[in-house]
C-alpha positions in Angstrom: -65.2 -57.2 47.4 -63.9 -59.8 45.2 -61.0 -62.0 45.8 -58.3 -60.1 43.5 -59.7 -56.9 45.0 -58.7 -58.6 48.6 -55.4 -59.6 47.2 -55.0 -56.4 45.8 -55.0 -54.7 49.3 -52.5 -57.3 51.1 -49.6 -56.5 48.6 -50.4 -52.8 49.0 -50.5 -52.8 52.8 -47.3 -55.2 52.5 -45.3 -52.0 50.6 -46.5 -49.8 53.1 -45.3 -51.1 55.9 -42.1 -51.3 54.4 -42.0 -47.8 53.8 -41.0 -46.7 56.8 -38.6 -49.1 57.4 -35.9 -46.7 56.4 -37.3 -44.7 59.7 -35.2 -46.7 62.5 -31.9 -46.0 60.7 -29.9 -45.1 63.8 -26.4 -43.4 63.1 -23.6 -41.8 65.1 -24.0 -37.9 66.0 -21.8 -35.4 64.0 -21.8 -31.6 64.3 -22.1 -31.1 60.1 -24.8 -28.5 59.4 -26.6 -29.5 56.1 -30.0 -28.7 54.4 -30.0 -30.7 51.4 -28.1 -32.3 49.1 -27.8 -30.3 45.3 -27.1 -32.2 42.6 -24.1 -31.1 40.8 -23.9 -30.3 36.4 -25.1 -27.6 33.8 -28.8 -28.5 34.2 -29.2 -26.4 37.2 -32.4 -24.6 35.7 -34.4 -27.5 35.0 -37.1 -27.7 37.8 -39.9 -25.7 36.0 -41.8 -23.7 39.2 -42.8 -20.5 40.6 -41.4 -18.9 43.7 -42.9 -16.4 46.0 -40.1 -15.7 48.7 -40.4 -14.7 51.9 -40.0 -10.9 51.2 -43.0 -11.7 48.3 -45.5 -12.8 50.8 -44.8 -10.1 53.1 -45.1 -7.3 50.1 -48.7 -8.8 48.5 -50.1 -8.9 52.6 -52.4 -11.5 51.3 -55.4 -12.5 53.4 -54.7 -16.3 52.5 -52.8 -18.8 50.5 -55.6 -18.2 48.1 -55.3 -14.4 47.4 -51.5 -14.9 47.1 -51.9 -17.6 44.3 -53.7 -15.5 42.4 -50.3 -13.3 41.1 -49.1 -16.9 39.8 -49.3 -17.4 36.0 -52.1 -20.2 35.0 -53.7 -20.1 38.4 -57.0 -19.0 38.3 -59.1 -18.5 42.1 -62.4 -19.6 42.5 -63.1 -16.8 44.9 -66.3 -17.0 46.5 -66.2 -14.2 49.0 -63.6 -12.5 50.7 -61.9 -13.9 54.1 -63.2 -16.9 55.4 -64.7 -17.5 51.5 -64.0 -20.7 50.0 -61.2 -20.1 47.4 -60.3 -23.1 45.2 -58.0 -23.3 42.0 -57.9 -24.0 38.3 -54.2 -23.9 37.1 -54.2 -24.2 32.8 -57.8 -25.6 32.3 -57.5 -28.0 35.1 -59.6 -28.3 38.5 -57.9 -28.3 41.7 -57.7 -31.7 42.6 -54.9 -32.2 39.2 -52.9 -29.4 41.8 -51.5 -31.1 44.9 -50.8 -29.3 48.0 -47.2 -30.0 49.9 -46.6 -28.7 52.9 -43.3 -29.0 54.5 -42.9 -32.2 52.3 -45.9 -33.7 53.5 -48.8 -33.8 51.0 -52.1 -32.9 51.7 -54.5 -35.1 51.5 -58.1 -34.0 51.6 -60.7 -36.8 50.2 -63.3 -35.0 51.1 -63.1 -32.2 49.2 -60.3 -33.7 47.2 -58.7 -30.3 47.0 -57.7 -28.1 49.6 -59.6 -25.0 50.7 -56.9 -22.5 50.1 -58.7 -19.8 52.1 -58.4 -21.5 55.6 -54.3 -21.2 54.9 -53.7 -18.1 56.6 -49.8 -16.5 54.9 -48.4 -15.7 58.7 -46.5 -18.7 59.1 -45.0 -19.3 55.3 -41.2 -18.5 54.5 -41.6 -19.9 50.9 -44.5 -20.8 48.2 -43.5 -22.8 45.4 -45.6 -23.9 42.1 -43.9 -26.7 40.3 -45.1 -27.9 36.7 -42.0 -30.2 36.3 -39.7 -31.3 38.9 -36.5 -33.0 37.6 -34.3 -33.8 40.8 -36.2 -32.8 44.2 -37.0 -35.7 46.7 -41.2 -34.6 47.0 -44.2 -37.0 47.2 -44.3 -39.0 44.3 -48.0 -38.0 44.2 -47.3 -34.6 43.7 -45.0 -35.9 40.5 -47.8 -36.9 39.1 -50.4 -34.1 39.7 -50.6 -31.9 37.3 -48.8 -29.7 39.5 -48.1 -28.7 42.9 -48.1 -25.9 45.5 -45.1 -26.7 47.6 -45.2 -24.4 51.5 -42.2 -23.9 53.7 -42.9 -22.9 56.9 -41.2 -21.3 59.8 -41.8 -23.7 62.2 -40.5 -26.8 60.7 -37.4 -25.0 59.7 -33.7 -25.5 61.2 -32.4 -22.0 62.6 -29.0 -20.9 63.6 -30.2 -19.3 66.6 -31.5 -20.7 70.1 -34.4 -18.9 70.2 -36.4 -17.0 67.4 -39.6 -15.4 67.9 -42.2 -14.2 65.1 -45.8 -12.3 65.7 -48.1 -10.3 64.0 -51.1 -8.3 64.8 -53.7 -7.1 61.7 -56.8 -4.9 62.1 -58.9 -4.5 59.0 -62.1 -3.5 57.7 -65.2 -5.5 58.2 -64.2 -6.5 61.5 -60.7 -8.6 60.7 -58.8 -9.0 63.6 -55.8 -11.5 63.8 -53.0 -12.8 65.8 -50.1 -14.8 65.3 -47.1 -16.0 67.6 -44.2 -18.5 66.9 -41.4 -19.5 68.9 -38.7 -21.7 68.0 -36.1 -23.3 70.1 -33.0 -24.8 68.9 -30.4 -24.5 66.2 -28.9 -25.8 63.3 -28.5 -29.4 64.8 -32.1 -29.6 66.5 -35.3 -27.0 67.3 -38.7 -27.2 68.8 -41.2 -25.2 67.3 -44.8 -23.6 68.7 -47.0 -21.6 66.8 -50.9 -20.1 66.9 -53.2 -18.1 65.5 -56.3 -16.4 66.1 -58.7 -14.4 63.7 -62.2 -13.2 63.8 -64.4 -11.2 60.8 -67.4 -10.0 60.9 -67.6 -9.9 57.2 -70.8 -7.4 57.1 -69.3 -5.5 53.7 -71.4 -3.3 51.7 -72.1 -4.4 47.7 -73.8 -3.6 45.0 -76.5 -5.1 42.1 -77.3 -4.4 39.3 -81.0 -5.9 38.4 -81.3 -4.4 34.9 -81.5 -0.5 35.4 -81.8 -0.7 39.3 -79.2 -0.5 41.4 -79.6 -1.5 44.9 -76.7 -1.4 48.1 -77.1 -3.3 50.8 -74.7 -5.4 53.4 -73.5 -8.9 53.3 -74.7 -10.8 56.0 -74.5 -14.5 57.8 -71.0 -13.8 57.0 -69.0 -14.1 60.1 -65.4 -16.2 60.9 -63.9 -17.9 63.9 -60.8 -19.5 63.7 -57.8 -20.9 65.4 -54.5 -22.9 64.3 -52.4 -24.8 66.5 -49.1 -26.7 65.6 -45.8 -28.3 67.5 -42.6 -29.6 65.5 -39.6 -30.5 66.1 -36.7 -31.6 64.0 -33.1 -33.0 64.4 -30.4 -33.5 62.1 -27.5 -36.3 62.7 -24.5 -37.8 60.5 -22.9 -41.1 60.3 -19.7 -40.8 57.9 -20.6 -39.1 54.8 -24.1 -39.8 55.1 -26.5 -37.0 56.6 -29.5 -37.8 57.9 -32.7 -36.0 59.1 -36.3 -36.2 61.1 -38.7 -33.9 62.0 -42.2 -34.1 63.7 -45.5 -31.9 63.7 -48.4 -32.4 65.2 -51.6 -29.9 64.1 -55.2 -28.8 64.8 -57.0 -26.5 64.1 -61.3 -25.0 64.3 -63.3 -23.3 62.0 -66.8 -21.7 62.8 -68.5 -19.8 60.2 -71.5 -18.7 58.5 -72.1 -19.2 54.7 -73.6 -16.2 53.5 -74.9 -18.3 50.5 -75.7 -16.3 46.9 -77.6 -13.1 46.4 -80.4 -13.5 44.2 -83.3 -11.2 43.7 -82.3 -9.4 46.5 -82.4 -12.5 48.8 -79.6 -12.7 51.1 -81.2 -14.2 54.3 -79.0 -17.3 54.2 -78.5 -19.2 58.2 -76.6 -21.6 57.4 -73.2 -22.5 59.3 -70.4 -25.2 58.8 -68.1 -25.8 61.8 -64.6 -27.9 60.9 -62.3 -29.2 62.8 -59.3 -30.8 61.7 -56.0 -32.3 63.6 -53.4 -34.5 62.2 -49.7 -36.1 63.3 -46.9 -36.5 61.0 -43.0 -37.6 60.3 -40.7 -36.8 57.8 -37.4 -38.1 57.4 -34.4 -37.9 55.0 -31.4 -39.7 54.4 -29.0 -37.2 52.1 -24.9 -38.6 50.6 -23.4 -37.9 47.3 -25.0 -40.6 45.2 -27.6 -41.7 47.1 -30.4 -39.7 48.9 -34.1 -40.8 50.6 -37.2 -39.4 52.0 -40.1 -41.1 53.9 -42.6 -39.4 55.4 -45.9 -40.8 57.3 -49.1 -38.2 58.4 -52.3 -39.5 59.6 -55.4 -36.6 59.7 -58.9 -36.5 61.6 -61.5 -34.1 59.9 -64.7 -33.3 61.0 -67.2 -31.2 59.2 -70.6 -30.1 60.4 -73.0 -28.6 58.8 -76.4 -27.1 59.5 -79.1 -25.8 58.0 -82.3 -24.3 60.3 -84.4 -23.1 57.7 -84.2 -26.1 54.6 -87.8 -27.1 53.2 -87.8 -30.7 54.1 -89.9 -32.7 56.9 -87.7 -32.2 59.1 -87.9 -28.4 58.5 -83.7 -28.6 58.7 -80.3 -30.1 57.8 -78.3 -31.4 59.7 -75.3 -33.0 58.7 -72.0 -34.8 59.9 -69.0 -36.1 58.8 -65.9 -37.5 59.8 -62.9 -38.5 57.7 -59.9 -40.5 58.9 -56.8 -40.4 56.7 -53.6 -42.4 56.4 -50.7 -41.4 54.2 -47.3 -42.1 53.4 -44.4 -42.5 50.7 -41.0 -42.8 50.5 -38.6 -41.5 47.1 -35.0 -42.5 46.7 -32.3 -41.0 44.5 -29.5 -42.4 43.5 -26.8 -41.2 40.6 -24.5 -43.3 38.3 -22.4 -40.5 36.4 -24.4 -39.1 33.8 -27.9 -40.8 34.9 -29.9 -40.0 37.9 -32.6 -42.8 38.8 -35.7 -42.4 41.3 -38.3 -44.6 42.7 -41.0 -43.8 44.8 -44.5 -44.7 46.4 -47.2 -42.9 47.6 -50.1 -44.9 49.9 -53.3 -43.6 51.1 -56.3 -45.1 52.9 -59.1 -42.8 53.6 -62.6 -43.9 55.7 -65.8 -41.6 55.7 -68.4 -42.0 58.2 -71.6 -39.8 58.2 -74.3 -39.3 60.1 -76.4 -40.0 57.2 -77.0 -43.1 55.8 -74.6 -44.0 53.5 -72.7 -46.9 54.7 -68.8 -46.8 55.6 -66.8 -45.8 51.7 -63.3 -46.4 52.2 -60.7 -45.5 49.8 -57.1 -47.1 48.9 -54.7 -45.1 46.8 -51.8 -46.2 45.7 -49.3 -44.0 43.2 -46.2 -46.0 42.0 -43.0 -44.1 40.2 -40.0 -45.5 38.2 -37.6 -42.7 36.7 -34.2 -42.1 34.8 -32.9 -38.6 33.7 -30.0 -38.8 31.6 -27.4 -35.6 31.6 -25.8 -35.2 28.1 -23.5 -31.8 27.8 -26.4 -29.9 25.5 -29.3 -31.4 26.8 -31.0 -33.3 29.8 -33.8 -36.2 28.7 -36.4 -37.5 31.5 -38.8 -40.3 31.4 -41.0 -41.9 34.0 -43.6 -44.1 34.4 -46.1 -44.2 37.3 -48.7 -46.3 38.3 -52.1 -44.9 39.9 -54.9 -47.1 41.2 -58.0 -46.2 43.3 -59.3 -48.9 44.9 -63.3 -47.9 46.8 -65.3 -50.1 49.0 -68.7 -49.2 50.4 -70.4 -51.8 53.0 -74.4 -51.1 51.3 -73.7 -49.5 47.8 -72.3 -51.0 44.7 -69.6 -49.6 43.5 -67.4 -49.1 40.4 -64.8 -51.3 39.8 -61.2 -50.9 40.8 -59.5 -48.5 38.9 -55.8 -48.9 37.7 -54.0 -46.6 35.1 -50.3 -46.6 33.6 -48.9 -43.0 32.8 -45.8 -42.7 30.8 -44.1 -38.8 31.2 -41.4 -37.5 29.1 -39.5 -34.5 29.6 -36.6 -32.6 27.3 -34.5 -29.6 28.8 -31.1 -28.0 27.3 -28.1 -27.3 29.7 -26.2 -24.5 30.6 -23.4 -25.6 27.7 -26.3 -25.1 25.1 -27.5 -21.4 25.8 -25.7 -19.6 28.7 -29.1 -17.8 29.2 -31.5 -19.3 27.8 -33.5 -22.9 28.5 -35.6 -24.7 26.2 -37.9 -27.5 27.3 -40.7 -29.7 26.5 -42.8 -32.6 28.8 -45.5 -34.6 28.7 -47.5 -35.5 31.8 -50.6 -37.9 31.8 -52.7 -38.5 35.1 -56.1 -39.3 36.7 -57.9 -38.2 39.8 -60.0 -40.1 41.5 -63.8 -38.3 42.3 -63.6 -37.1 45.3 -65.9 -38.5 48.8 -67.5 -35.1 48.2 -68.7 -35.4 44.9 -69.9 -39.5 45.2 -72.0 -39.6 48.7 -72.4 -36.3 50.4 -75.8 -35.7 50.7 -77.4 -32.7 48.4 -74.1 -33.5 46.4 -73.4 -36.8 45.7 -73.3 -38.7 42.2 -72.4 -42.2 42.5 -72.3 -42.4 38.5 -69.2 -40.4 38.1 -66.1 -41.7 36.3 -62.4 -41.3 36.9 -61.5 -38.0 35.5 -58.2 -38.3 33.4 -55.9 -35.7 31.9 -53.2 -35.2 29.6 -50.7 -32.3 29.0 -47.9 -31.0 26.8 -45.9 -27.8 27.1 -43.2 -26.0 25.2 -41.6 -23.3 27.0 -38.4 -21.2 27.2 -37.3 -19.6 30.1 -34.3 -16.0 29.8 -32.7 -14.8 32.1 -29.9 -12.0 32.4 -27.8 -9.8 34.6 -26.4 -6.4 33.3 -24.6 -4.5 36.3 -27.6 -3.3 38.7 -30.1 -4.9 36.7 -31.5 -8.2 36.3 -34.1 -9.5 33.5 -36.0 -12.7 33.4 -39.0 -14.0 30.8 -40.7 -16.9 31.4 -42.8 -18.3 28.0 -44.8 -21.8 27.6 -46.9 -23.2 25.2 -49.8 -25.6 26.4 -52.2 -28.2 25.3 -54.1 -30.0 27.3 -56.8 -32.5 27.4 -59.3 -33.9 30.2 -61.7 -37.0 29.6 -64.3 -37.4 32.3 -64.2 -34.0 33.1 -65.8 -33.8 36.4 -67.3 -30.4 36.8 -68.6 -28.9 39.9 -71.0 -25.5 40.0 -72.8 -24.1 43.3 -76.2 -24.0 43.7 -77.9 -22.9 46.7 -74.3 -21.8 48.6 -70.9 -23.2 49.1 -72.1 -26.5 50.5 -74.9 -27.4 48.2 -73.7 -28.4 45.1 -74.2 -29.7 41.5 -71.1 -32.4 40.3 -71.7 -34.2 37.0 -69.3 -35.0 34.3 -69.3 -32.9 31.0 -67.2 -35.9 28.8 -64.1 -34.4 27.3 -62.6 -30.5 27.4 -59.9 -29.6 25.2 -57.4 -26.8 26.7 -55.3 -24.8 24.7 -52.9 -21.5 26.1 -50.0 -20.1 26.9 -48.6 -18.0 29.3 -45.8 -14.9 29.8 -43.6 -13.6 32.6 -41.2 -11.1 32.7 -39.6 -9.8 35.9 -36.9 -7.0 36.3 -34.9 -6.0 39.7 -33.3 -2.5 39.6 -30.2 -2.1 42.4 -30.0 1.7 41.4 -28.1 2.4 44.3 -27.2 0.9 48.0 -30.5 2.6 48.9 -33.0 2.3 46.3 -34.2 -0.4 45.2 -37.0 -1.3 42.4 -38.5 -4.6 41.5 -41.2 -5.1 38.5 -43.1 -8.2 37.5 -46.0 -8.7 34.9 -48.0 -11.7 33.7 -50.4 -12.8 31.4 -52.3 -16.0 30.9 -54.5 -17.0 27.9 -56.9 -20.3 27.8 -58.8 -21.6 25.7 -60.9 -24.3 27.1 -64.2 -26.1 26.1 -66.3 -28.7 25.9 -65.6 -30.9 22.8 -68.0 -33.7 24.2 -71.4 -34.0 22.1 -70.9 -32.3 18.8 -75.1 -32.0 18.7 -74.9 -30.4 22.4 -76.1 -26.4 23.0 -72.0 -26.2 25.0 -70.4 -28.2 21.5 -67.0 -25.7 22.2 -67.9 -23.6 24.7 -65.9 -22.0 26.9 -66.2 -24.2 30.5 -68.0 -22.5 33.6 -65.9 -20.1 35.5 -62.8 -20.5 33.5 -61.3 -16.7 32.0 -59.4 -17.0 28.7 -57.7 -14.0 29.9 -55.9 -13.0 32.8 -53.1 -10.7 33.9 -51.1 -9.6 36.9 -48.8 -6.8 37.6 -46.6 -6.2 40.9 -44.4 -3.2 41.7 -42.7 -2.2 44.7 -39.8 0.2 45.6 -37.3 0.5 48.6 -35.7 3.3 50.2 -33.6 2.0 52.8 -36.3 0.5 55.6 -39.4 2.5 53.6 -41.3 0.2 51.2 -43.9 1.1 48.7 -45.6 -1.6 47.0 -48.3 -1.8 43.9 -50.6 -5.2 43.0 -53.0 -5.5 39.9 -55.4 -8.7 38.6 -57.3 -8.6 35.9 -60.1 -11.5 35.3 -61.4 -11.5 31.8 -64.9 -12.5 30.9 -66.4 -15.8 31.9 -69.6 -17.8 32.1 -71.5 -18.7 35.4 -72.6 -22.2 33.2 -70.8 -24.4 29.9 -73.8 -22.7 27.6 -71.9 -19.3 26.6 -74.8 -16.9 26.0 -75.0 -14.0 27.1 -77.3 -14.4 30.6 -74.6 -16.5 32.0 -71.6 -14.0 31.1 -69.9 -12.5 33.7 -68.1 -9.0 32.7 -64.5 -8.8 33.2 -62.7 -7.2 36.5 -59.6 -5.4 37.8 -58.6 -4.7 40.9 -55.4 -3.2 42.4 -54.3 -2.8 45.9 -51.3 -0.3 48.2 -49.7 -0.3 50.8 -46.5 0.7 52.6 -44.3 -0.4 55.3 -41.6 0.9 57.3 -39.3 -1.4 59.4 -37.0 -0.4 62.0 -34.9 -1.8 64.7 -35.5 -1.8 68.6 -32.5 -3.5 70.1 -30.0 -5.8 67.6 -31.9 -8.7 67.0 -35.2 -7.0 67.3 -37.3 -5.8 64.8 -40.5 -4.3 64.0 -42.5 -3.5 60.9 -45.3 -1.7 60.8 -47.9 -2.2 57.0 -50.4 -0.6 55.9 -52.5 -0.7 52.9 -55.8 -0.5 51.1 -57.5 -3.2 49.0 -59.6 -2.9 46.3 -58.5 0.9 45.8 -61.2 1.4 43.1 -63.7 0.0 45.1 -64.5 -2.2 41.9 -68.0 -4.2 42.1 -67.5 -7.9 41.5 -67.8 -10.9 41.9 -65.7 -14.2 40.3 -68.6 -16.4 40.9 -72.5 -15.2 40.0 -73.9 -13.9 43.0 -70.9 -14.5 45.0 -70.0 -10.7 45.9 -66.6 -9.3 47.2 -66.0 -6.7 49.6 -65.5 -3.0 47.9 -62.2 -1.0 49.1 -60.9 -2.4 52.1 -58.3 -1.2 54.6 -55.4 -3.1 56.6 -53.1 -2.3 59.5 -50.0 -5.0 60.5 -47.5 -5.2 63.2 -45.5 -7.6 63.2 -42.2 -8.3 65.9 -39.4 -10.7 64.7 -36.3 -11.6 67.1 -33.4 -13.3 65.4 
C-alpha cells in the first residue's frame, strides 16, 4: 500500500477513536421517563417511510423478514425457496446492497454478502419495521442516509417497558415439517431492563412441486432441503438525566447457527443436490444517545464474527469435493449529532468500518476500510422545508498477494424539497435527489466459484417526485401515497445463480436506466366499538434496462429477475378479540437472464394467503392468542427465480403467550 493510502488510514482510525468519546459522559440520575426527543413545527410529515406495526406483523404471520417485505411498495424478493431459502431484495431497480439494514439503531454490516439474508430474520421478536427513502430529522447511521434506502427493525428486547417483568413466546407447527419456538423475558422498567430471548426452528422442507417440460407434467418432492437453526441474544439498557439533558445506553450481545441443505435448481428433472452451508454468526454492540432541546447525539459501536462453511461431497474436481471456509471479522461504528438554531436544523455524522476475510482457500488476507462522512442543513420556512447534504464515501481494500484497485473516494451532494402543514392541511408534496456508491462486495471479488476481481464500484443516482394525502372523516380514515421515480446505476453489478445458491455468476452489465412509480392507498373503518375494518392496496411499476452497449443482443432490456409490475392487497376485519385477515402479491413477468426472449421469460404469479385468530385473556395481564392460516390458498405453481420452486398450499398453527 502506498504512502497516502497509509496516511489515509491513520486520520481515519484517528476519527474513530474519537467517536466514542461521547460514551463516558457520566451524569447525575433523574427519574424523567423519555424515548426520544421530537422536533417541534409544521413539517411533521416529512420523513418519507413505510411502517409495518406491531399488529401488521402479527396479521401477515410471515415466515421471515423477507416474506413480510414483500407487501412494501418498490420492494421486490428474490425468493429462492421457501423457509430457510435465501430471500434478498431489489427496492425501485436497485440491488440490495443500495438497501441498508438497521437494527435497533445498529446497522448491519455484512461484507460478505454485502446484503443481508433477509430469510434468516425470523418476525417473532420485531415490534416495528420501517422502510425509509428520505429521512429528514431522525438520529440513524449516517450510512443508512446515504443508502438508497433502509429497513429500520425494533425489537422487543432492546425496548424500555413500564413493567418489571414482561414475558413473550410463541409456538408454530406448519406444513413441511416447520416447527418453532420463541421465548423472551425482560426485566426492568422505564429507567432500566435486561432482556433474554431465543429461538428454535426446524423444517424439513420435503414440499411437493410441479414442471412443466413442454407438454409433460411431472410432480415430485423437494429434497436436500432441510433447516436447523437457533438465535440467541442479551441486552440491556438504562436511561439517566443530568439537568435538561437526557441520556441513554443500551447493550446486546448475539449469536446465532444455521445448518442447512441447499436443495440447488431443478433442471431436467435433476434435483439430487448434497450440498450444505453451516453459519454461524455472534456479535457485541453499544448504542448510546444523548437527547436536550437543541442539541441531540448518538454513537453506537458493534463488532461481528461470521463464519460460513460450505461443502460440497459430490463437485467434479480432483479432489472429487468442495470444501470451503470462511471467516469474517467486522468492526463498526458512527456517531450523528443534531443540533437546531430556530428555523435551521444542522447534522453531522460518521460512519467507520473495517472488515478482514480469511479463507481456507488461498487468497490472501482482503481487508476492507469504509468510511461514510455527512454534513447537513434543513431549513424550516412556513410553506416549505429545503434539505441539502453532502456525504463523503471512500472504500479503501488491501489484499497481502493480489493487486488491487485503487482507493476509491466519491463526493455525493443530496437535495430534498417538502411543503409544511401551513401549505396543504392534508396534503405533502416533495422532491429529493440521492446519489451513492457501493462498494463490491468480499462475495463477489474472492470467494471461490464466485469471485471477479475486475469489478468496479457500482454507483447510483435517484430522483423522486411524490405526494403523500391523508384524511380523517368521523370513523374513517384515508391515506394515498404516490411517487414518481428515475433512477440510474453505472457499474451495475449483477449477480445470477448458477449451479444453486452458493455458486454464482457476478459481472457488471455497465449502465441500467430505471424508471417507475408507485401507489398506496390505505383505509381504516371504526364502524363501531366492535368491528373494525382495515384495507390496503399497492402497486409498483419499473421499468428497468440495460442502456450499456447500444450494438448489444440486452441494448434496453428489461434486467434479470426484475418485474415491471407488481401489486399487493391486505384486508382484515375485527370483531371484538376474533380476527379475519386476507393477503395477495402479484409478480408480473420477468426474465431468468438481461436477453428478453422468450426461453428466459418467466410467467407472472399470484398468490394469496388466510388466516384467523382469536385472542383472549387468562388472568389480567395474561394473554393468549391462538392463529391459524393457510398459505398459498390456490396452491399456485411457481417459482420467482428459474428452477427455484416454492412450496404449493401450506398450513400454519401459532400460540403465542404474552404477560404485560
Amino acid at each position: 500500500m502506498n504512502k497516502g493510502t497509509n496516511s489515509s488510514f491513520k486520520h481515519v482510525g484517528l476519527s474513530f477513536m474519537l467517536l466514542f468519546v461521547p460514551l463516558f459522559i457520566w451524569s447525575q440520575q433523574d427519574t424523567t421517563l423519555f424515548e426520544e426527543v421530537t422536533i417541534k413545527g409544521n413539517h411533521l410529515k416529512v420523513d418519507q417511510h413505510t411502517t409495518l406495526s406491531k399488529k401488521d406483523i402479527q396479521q401477515l404471520a410471515p415466515h421471515d423478514l423477507g416474506t413480510l417485505l414483500q407487501y412494501v411498495n418498490g420492494v421486490t424478493i428474490k425468493n429462492y425457496g421457501g423457509i430457510g431459502g435465501m430471500k434478498t431484495l431489489s427496492h425501485r431497480g436497485l440491488g440490495g446492497e443500495h438497501t441498508q439494514l438497521v437494527i435497533d439503531g445498529v446497522p448491519i454490516n455484512d461484507p460478505q454478502n454485502g446484503q443481508s439474508n433477509l430469510g434468516n430474520i425470523q418476525p417473532n421478536n420485531l415490534q416495528e419495521v420501517k422502510v425509509s427513502h428520505q429521512n429528514a430529522n431522525a438520529l440513524v447511521p449516517v450510512s443508512s442516509l446515504i443508502k438508497g434506502s433502509a429497513i429500520h427493525l425494533k425489537t422487543f428486547d432492546q425496548k424500555f417497558s413500564p413493567h418489571l417483568l414482561s414475558i413473550r413466546s410463541s409456538v408454530i407447527i406448519g406444513s413441511f415439517g416447520q416447527k418453532e419456538a420463541f421465548i423472551a423475558l425482560k426485566n426492568g422498567g422505564q429507567k432500566s431492563f435486561l432482556s433474554l430471548t431465543g429461538s428454535l426452528r426446524t423444517y424439513e422442507g420435503n414440499y411437493p412441486y410441479q414442471l412443466h417440460y413442454g407438454n409433460e407434467v411431472k410432480t415430485t418432492y423437494r429434497r436436500n432441503n432441510s433447516l436447523n437453526d437457533y438465535h440467541f441474544s442479551l441486552g440491556g439498557g438504562y436511561k439517566w438525566r443530568h439537568n435538561s439533558t437526557h441520556h441513554v445506553l443500551k447493550l446486546s450481545a448475539k449469536t446465532s447457527g444455521i445448518d442447512q441443505e441447499l436443495p440447488g435448481a431443478v433442471i431436467y428433472y435433476n434435483d439430487m443436490a448434497q450440498e450444505s452451508l453451516k453459519t454461524n454468526n455472534s456479535s457485541a454492540g453499544i448504542n448510546y444517545s444523548l437527547l436536550s432541546k437543541k442539541f441531540s447525539l448518538k454513537a453506537f459501536g458493534q463488532y461481528a464474527h461470521r463464519f460460513l462453511h460450505y461443502h460440497d461431497p459430490t463437485f467434479l474436481n480432483k479432489e472429487g469435493f468442495i470444501d470451503n471456509q470462511y471467516t469474517t471479522h467486522s468492526t463498526i461504528g458512527g456517531i450523528h449529532l443534531r443540533y437546531q438554531f430556530k428555523d435551521f436544523i444542522f447534522h453531522a455524522g460518521n460512519d467507520m468500518a473495517y472488515d478482514v476475510l480469511m479463507s481456507s482457500r488461498d487468497l490472501g488476507n482482503p481487508t476492507r476500510l469504509t468510511n461514510t462522512a455527512m454534513l447537513k442543513v434543513k431549513y424550516q420556512m412556513k410553506y416549505l422545508s429545503a434539505e441539502v447534504s453532502v456525504f463523503n464515501q471512500s472504500f479503501l481494500d488491501k489484499n497481502s498477494i493480489q493487486d488491487h484497485r485503487n482507493d476509491y473516494h466519491k463526493f455525493h451532494p443530496q437535495l430534498a424539497l417538502f411543503t409544511s402543514d401551513k401549505l396543504f392541511s392534508n396534503l405533502q408534496l416533495f422532491a429529493w435527489f440521492k446519489p451513492s456508491s457501493r462498494a463490491p462486495s468480499f462475495n463477489e471479488l474472492y470467494y471461490s466459484q464466485v469471485g471477479n476481481k475486475a469489478l468496479s464500484p457500482e454507483e447510483s443516482s435517484q430522483i423522486d417526485l411524490g405526494f403523500k394525502y391523508y384524511k380523517t372523516i368521523k370513523r374513517f380514515d384515508f391515506q394515498v401515497n404516490g411517487n414518481l421515480f428515475k433512477n440510474e446505476v453505472k457499474n451495475k453489478i449483477l449477480a445470477l445463480p448458477t449451479q444453486n445458491l452458493f455458486v454464482w455468476s457476478i459481472q457488471n452489465i455497465g449502465k441500467v436506466d430505471i424508471l417507475g412509480g408507485d401507489l398506496h392507498l390505505a383505509t381504516q373503518f371504526n364502524i363501531n366499538k366492535d368491528w373494525k375494518i382495515n384495507l390496503q392496496v399497492g402497486a409498483s411499476y419499473q421499468k428497468a434496462i440495460d442502456i450499456s452497449d447500444e450494438n448489444a443482443p440486452t441494448y434496453k432490456h428489461q434486467i434479470a429477475y426484475t418485474p415491471s409490475l407488481t401489486g399487493n392487497a391486505t384486508f382484515s376485519a375485527t370483531y371484538k378479540k376474533i380476527g379475519l385477515h386476507l393477503a395477495g402479491l402479484f409478480i408480473g413477468e420477468r426474465y431468468s437472464l438481461n436477453e428478453n426472449i422468450q426461453s428466459n421469460r418467466l410467467d407472472p404469479y399470484i398468490t394469496f394467503d388466510v388466516s384467523a385468530n382469536y385472542s383472549f385473556n387468562i388472568q389480567q395481564k395474561h394473554s393468549l392468542k391462538l392463529h391459524a392460516g393457510i398459505k398459498n390458498v390456490g396452491n399456485s405453481a411457481y417459482s420467482f427465480i428459474r428452477y427455484y420452486v416454492m412450496p404449493g398450499r401450506n398450513y400454519f398453527i401459532k400460540l403465542s403467550y404474552e404477560f404485560n
